[in-house]
C-alpha positions in Angstrom: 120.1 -96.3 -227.5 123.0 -97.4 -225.4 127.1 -97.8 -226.6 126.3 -101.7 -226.5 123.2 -101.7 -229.4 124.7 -98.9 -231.3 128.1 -101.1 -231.6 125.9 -104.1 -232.1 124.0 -102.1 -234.6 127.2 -101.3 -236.6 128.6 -104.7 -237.0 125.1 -106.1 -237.7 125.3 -103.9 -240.7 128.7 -104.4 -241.4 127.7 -107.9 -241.7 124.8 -107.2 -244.2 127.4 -105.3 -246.3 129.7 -107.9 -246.7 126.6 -110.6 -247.6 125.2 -108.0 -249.9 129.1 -108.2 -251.5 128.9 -111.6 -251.4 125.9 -111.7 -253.0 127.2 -108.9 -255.9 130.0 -111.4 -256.4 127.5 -114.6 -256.8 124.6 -112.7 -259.1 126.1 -109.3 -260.4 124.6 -106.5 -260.4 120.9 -107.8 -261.1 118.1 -105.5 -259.8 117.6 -107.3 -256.5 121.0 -107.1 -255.4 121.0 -103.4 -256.2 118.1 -102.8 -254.2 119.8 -105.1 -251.2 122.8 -102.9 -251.5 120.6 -99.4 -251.2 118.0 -101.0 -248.4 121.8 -102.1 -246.3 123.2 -98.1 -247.2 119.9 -96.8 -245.7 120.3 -98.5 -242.5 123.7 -97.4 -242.3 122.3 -93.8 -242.9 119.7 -94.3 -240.1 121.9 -95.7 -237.6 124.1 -92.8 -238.0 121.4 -90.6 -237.6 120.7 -92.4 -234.5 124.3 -92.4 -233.4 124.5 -88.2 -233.9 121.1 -88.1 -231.5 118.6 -86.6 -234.0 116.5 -89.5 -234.4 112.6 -88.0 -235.6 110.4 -87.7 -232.8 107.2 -90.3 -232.8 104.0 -89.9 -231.8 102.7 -93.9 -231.1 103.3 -96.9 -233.1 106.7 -95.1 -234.6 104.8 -92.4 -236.5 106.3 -89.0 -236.7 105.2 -86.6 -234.9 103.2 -83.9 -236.9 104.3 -80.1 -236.8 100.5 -78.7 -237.3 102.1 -75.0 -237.9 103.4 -76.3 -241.1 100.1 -78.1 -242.1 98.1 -76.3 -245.4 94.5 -76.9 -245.4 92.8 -77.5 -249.2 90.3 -76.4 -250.2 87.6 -79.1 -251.8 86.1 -76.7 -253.8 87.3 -76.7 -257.8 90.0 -74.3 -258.6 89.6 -71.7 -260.8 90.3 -72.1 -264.2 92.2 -69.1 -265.0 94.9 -70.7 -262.8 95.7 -72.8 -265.5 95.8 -70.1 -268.1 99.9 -70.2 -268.4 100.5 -74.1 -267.5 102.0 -76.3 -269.8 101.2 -80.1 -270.2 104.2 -81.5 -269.6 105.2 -84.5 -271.8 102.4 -83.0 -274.5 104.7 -80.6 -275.6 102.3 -77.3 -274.1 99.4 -75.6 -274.3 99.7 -72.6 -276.5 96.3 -71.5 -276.9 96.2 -72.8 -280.7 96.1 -76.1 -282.3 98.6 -77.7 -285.1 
């Protein structure tokens, strides 16, 4: 990205912002205006990303690129139930191995 769209970049953000204030200032803090506010803080985010020069690698149509060292096949056969043994159900309050 050249000096010209990175600068163009900035102030087309620092425009949102100021909207997304203006918009605060109109309709509070309702959800939509939070979420306007967040969306306009990512780009800024982003952009500086692109700005450093890490920007992620893509592989076509702006995927990612894939690091297959890091990929861990699963298994579609069922796990073994003694995996489980120790687990608790969270939000049941456990599995003790006894019932109240």
């Amino acid at each position: 990205m050249s000096a010209t769209e990175m600068n163009e970049l900035r102030s087309t953000i620092s425009r949102l912002k100021q909207c997304v204030g203006d918009l605060r200032s109109r309709y509070g803090e309702v959800p939509a205006v939070h979420r306007l506010a967040n969306d306009v803080e990512r780009l800024g985010i982003d952009a500086a990303e692109l700005d450093d020069g890490s920007p992620v690698p893509s592989q076509g149509r702006g995927a990612p690129a894939i690091d297959r060292s890091e990929v861990v096949p699963v298994p579609d056969t069922p796990y073994d139930p003694a995996l489980w043994d120790d687990a608790d159900d969270e939000g049941v309050g456990g599995y003790h191995g006894h019932r109240h």
